[in-house]
Structure formats: C-alpha cells, structure tokens
C-alpha positions in Angstrom: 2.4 -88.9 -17.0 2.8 -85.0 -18.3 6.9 -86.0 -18.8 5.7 -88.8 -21.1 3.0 -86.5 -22.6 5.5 -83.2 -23.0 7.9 -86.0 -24.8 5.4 -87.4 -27.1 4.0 -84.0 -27.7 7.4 -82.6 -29.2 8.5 -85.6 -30.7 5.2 -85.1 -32.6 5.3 -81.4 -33.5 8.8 -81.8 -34.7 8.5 -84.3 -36.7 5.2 -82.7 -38.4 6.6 -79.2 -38.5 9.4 -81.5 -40.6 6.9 -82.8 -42.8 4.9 -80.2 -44.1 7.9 -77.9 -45.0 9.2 -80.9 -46.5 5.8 -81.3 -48.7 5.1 -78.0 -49.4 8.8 -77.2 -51.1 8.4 -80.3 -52.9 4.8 -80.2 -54.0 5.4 -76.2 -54.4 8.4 -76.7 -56.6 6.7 -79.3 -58.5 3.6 -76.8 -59.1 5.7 -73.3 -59.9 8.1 -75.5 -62.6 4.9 -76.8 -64.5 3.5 -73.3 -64.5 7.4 -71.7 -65.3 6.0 -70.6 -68.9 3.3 -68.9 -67.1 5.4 -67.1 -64.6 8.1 -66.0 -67.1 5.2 -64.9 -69.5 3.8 -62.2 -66.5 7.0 -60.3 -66.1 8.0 -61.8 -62.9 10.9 -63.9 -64.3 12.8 -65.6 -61.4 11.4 -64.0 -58.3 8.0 -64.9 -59.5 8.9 -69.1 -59.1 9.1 -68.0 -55.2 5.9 -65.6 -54.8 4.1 -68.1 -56.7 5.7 -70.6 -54.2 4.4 -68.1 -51.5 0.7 -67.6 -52.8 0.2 -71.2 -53.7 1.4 -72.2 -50.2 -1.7 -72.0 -48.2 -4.0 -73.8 -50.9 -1.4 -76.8 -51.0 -1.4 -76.9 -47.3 -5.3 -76.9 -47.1 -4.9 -80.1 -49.2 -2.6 -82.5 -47.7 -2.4 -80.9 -44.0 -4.4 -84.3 -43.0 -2.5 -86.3 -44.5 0.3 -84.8 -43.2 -0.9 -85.4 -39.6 -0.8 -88.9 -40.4 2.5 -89.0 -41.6 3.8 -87.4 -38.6 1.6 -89.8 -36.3 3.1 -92.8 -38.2 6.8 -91.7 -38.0 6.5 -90.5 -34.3 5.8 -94.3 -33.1 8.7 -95.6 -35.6 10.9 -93.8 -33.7 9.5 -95.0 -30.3 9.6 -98.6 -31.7 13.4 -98.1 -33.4 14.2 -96.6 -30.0 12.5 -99.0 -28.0 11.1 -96.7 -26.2 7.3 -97.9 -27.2 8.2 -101.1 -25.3 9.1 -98.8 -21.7 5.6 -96.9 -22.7 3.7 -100.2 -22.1 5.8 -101.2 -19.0 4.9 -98.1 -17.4 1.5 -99.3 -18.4 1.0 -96.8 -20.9 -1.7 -98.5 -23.0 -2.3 -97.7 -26.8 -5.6 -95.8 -25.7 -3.4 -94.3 -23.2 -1.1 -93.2 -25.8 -3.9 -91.9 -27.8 -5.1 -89.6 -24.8 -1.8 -88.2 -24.0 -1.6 -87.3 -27.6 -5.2 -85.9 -28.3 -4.1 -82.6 -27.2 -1.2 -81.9 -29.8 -2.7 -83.5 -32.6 -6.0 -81.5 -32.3 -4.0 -78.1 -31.3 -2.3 -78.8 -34.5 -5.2 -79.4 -36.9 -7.2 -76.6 -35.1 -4.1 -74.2 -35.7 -3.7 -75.6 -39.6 -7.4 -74.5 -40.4 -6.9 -71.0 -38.4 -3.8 -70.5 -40.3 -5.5 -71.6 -43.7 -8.8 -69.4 -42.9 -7.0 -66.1 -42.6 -4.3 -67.0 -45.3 -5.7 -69.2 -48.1 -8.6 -66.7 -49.2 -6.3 -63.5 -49.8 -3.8 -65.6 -51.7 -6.5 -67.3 -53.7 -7.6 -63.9 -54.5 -3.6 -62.5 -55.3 -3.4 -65.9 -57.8 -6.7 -64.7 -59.6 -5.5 -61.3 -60.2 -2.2 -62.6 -61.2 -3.7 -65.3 -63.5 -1.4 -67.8 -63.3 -1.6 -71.2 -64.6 -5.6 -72.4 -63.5 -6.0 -69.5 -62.0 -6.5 -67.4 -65.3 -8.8 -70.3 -66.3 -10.7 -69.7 -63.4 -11.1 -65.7 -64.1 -14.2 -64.6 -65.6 -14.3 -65.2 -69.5 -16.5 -65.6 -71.9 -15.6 -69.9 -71.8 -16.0 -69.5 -67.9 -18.6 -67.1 -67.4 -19.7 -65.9 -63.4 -23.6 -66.2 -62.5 -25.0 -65.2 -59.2 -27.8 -64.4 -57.7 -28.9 -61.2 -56.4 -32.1 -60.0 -55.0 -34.1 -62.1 -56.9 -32.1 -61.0 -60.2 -30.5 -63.7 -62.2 -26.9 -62.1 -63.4 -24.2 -62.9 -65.9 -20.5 -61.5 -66.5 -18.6 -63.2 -69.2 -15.3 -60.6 -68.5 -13.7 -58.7 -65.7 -11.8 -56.0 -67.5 -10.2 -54.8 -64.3 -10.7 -54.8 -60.3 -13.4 -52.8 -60.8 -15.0 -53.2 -64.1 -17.6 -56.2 -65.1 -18.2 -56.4 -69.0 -20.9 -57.9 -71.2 -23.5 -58.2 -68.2 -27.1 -59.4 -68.4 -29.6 -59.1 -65.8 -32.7 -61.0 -66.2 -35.6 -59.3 -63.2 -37.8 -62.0 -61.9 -41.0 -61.6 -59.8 -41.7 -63.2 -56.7 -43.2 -66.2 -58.0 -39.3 -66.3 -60.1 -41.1 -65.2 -63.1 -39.0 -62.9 -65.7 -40.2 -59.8 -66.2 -37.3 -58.4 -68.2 -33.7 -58.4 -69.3 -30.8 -55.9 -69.2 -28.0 -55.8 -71.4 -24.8 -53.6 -70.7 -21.7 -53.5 -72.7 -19.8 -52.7 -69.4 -20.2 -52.4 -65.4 -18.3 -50.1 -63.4 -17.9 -50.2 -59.4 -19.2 -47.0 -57.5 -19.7 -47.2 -53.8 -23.8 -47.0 -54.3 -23.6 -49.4 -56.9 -22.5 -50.5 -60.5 -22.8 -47.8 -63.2 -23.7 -49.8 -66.5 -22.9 -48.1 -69.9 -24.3 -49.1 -73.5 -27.8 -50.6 -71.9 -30.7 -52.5 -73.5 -33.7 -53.4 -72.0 -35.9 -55.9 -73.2 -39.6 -56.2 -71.2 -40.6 -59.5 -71.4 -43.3 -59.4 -68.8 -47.2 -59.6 -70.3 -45.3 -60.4 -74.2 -47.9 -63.3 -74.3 -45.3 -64.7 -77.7 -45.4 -61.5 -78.7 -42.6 -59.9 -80.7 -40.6 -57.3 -79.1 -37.6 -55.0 -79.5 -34.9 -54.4 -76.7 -35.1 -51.3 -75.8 -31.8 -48.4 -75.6 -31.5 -46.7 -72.2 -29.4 -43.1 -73.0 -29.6 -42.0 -69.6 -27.0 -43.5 -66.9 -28.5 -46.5 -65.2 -26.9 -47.9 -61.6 -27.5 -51.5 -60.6 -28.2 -51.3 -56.7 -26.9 -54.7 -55.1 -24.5 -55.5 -52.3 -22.0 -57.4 -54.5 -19.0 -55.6 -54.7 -15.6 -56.2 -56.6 -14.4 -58.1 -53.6 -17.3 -60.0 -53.4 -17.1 -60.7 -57.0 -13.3 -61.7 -56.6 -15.1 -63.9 -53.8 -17.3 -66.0 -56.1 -15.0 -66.2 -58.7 -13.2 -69.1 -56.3 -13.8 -72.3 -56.0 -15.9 -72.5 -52.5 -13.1 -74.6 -50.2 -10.8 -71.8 -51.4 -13.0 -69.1 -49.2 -12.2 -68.2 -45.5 -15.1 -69.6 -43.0 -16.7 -66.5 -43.1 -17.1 -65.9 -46.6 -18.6 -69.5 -47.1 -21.3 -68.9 -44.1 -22.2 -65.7 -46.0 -22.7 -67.7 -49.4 -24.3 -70.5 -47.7 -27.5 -67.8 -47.0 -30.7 -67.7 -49.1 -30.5 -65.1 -51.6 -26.3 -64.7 -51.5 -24.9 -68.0 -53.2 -24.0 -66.9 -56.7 -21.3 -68.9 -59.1 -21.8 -72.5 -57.0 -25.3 -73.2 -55.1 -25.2 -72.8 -50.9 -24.9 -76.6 -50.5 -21.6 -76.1 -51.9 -20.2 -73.4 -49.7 -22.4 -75.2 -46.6 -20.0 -78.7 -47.1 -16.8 -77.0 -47.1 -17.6 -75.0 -44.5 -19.2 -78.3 -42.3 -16.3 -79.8 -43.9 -13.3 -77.5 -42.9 -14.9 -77.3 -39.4 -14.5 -81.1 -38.9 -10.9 -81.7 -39.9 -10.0 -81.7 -36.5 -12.2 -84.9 -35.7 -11.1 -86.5 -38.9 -7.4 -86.1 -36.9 -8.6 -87.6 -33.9 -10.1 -90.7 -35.5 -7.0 -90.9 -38.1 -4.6 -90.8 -34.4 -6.6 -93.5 -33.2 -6.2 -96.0 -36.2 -2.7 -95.0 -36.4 -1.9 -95.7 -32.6 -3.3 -98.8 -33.1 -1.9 -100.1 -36.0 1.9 -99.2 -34.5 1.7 -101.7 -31.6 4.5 -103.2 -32.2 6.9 -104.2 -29.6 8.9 -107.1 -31.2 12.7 -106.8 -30.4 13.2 -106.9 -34.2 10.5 -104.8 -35.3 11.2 -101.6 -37.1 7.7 -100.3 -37.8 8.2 -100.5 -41.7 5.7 -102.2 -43.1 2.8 -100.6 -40.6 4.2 -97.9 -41.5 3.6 -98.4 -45.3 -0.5 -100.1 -43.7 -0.9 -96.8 -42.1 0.0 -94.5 -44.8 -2.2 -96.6 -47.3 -5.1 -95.9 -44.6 -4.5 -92.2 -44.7 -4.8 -92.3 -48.0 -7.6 -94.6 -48.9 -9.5 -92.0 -45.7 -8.4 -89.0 -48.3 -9.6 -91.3 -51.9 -13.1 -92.0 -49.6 -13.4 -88.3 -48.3 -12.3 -87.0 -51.9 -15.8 -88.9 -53.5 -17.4 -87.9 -50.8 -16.8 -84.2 -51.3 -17.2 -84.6 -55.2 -20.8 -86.0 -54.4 -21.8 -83.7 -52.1 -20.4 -80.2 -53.9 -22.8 -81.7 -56.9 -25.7 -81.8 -55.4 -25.7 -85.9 -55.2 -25.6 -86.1 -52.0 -26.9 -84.6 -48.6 -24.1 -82.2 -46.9 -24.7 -84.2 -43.7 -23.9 -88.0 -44.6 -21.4 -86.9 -47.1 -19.0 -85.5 -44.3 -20.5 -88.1 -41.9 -19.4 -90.9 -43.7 -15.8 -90.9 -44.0 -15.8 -90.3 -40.7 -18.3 -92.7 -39.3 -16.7 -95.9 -40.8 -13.1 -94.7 -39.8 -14.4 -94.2 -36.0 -15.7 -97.6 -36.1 -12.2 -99.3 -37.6 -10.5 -97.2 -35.5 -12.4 -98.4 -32.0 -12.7 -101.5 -33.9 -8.5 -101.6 -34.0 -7.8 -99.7 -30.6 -10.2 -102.3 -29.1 -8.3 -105.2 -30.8 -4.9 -103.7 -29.3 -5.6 -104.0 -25.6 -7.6 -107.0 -25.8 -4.2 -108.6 -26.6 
C-alpha cells in the first residue's frame, strides 16, 4: 500500500509543480504586458517585465492555487486511466475512497505548504507593488480619489496622500468620547513618522464639543503637536492593502476591536477564517474529483470528466468568489459564508464517492 501511495503521491506533485509554473508564467506574462506602459513609464524598462513577474507572483498564486490542485488531481487519474493503471488500482482492491486516503496526505501537504508560502511572501510583495505603484497598485495608494480611514483609539482619521514612506499629508483627526461623541477636529497640512509618534505641521483645531449650533472658528496650533498612536508607516503600508493581501498575522491583528482601520474586522476576520480553510476546501475538491474519474472502460481516455471536473472546480471558485464578495461587505455572517461553499461540496462529494462504490 505505501508503493501505491509513494507512486500516486509523485505522480501528483509532479504534475502540480507542472501546473502552477505553467499558470503563473502565463497568467504573469499576461498581467506584466497589460501593465508594459506602466513598467516602462517607472524607469525599469525591460528588467522591470520580470520583477514585476516576481512581485506579482505570490498574489496570482494566492488566487488560482485551488484551482490548481484540481487541475493536477484531474490530470493525475488521466494518466492512470490512459495508462491503465487505474484499472490494476481497483484489482488490487484499491477502491476510489481508498484512492482518496492514500492521497489525503500530498494534497493537504501541498495546500498547507501553498498558504505558508503565500503568508510569508504575498504581504512583502504586496507592499514592494504599492511603493512601486504599478498598474492597480498606484490606484490602490493613498490619494485624494482613494483616501485611507482608520481607526485609532477612539479617533476617527483620514489621509488623502502619502508623500513618502514616512510622510502622511492632508490628515484630519476627528476625537470622539466614550459614548463616540465628537469633541473636536484636527487639521494638518502634513504628518511626519517619529518613533514616539507623528509630528503634524500647519495644524487647526476646531472644538466642537458643548458648540450647542454654535458658530466657531478652527483654531491655529504654532507650537509642534505629536499624534501618539501605534500606527506606524508599516502599519499604514498594512492597511493600505486589500485584507486577503495581508500575511495571517497582520489580519488577526486587524480583526481586533479598536485596530481595523481602511476595511471593518469582519473583513480581515473572513480571509483569515478563509485562508485557514483552503486546505479542507482541497480535501473536499480531491474527493469529488476521485469520484468523478472512475473510469475503467478499455476505451476511455478521461476527457470529458476531465472537462466535468474542471467545470466543478470552477463553478466551487464562481460559488466561493460570491460568497467572499458577500461576506467582505458586511452581507453576510463570516461563518456561513465560508461554510457554505464547503458544506454543499462535502455533501456532492460524499454524495459522488458514495455513488462510486455502490457500483
């Protein structure tokens, strides 16, 4: 039985490993041509198509890395059935949920391993694109069309511009109470990074608290004014991403009371649940897979369940896609949105496996 398995196994890995440098030259090549202008525009000229290749890398494989799990599943039991060899599995009495066992093991090592690789790599390189600003990415910087809000001790804040690593421009700072009352509002021209704090230049202060409708003048603060908070111009760099762009990490902090700033914590709490639970969403899409691809007839190449299971990977990916809008809107709980996909793919995937050995 560990023969079979160690063949399966690197018949698997090998043809997955195949895939997804397959995808992510074509899919990266695709991306850095439709961004050329961009790229030539920076300074970078030629050598810039491949470090864009480089930097874009781990947010494509974040994307398809599923899908490219199924691919690999898919194609793995076309070769057993071209081969034959599928037909010797079930002599030996290797049933499809057999199958499925001995191939558990490598398909979850791999998913686990993609969102380890894309945890410690994505983030970084999300950050490198930002400061590049490179096609979406310099959409995605702070401006005045795209401005950054977070919330900070209570305090509401908004940056319209990042001048530089460092420097936050055209700030406001509206100071609640506890009840989330605002007492007043700061206005500075520019924020600069200092390891205590921000040092804000060009202030106004307008108290609002006790105005009652009453008319009043913002007033000028000459003397240098420092706004204490724990954000910092990696933390800002942070927030400035789109939350499934963050490492774990970085989402659990955001997810906390008090430290989700451009997107709300149910945003950073479903990527995170949802990044965590890739590897299940393998399992299940193995199972469906292993099931579909019984196919033993002597002239049966596997073609057309191979075209079934690919439209199930990707009807799993349209489902999980709606899901994940829903949910990163607020218009849905985080709980059923990342339950659901999987839920009704576990069922037509017992529902399929259960099918298989009952014939």
């Amino acid at each position: 039985m560990l023969k079979f398995a160690a063949y399966l196994s690197r018949s698997f890995l090998i043809t997955w490993l195949t895939v997804v440098f397959g995808f992510l030259v074509l899919i990266g090549l695709l991306d850095s041509l439709a961004n050329g202008a961009d790229i030539v525009a920076s300074g970078e000229s030629f050598r810039g198509t491949f470090k864009y290749m480089g930097l874009r890398a781990p947010v494509i494989f974040d994307r398809i890395f599923v899908f490219t799990l199924v691919v690999a599943i898919l194609l793995t039991y076309v070769k057993l059935i071209r081969q034959h060899e599928l037909v010797a599995l079930l002599g030996f009495g290797i049933s499809a949920t057999r199958q499925v066992l001995l191939l558990i093991p490598v398909v979850f090592g791999s998913a686990l391993a993609s969102i380890t690789l894309i945890d410690y790599t994505m983030a970084p390189a999300v950050r490198a694109l930002q400061a590049w600003g490179i096609g979406e990415y310099r959409v995605k910087n702070i401006t005045p069309e795209n401005p950054l809000w977070l919330e900070d001790s209570g305090a509401i804040v908004k940056a319209t511009e990042r001048e530089s690593y460092e420097t936050l421009a055209n700030l406001e700072i509206f100071q609640r109470d506890e009840k989330g009352e605002v007492q007043a509002i700061i206005w500075a021209d520019k924020g600069t990074y200092r390891g205590d704090g921000w040092l804000l230049s060009d202030v106004r202060r307008l108290e609002v608290a006790g105005a009652n409708g009453e008319p009043r003048e913002a007033e000028t603060i000459d003397r240098p004014m420092i706004w204490t908070t724990s954000q910092t111009p990696t933390s800002i760099a942070r927030l400035a991403a789109e939350p499934r762009d963050l490492s774990l990490a970085e989402m659990r902090n955001f997810m906390q009371p008090g430290n989700s700033g451009a997107n709300p914590s149910f945003s950073y709490a479903f990527w995170h649940a949802h990044r965590l639970t890739r590897p299940l969403a393998a399992i299940i899409l193995l199972i469906a897979c292993a099931a579909l691809m019984q196919r033993t007839g002597r002239e049966d190449t596997g073609d057309r369940t191979l075209i079934l299971g690919i439209t199930l990977g990707f009807v799993f990916l349209i489902i999980d896609g709606a899901m994940a809008t829903f949910a990163a809107s607020g218009g849905i709980a985080v709980t059923p949105a990342i339950a659901m996909p999987l839920l009704a793919f576990g069922l037509l995937a017992a529902f399929l496996l259960t099918r298989t050995e009952a014939l």
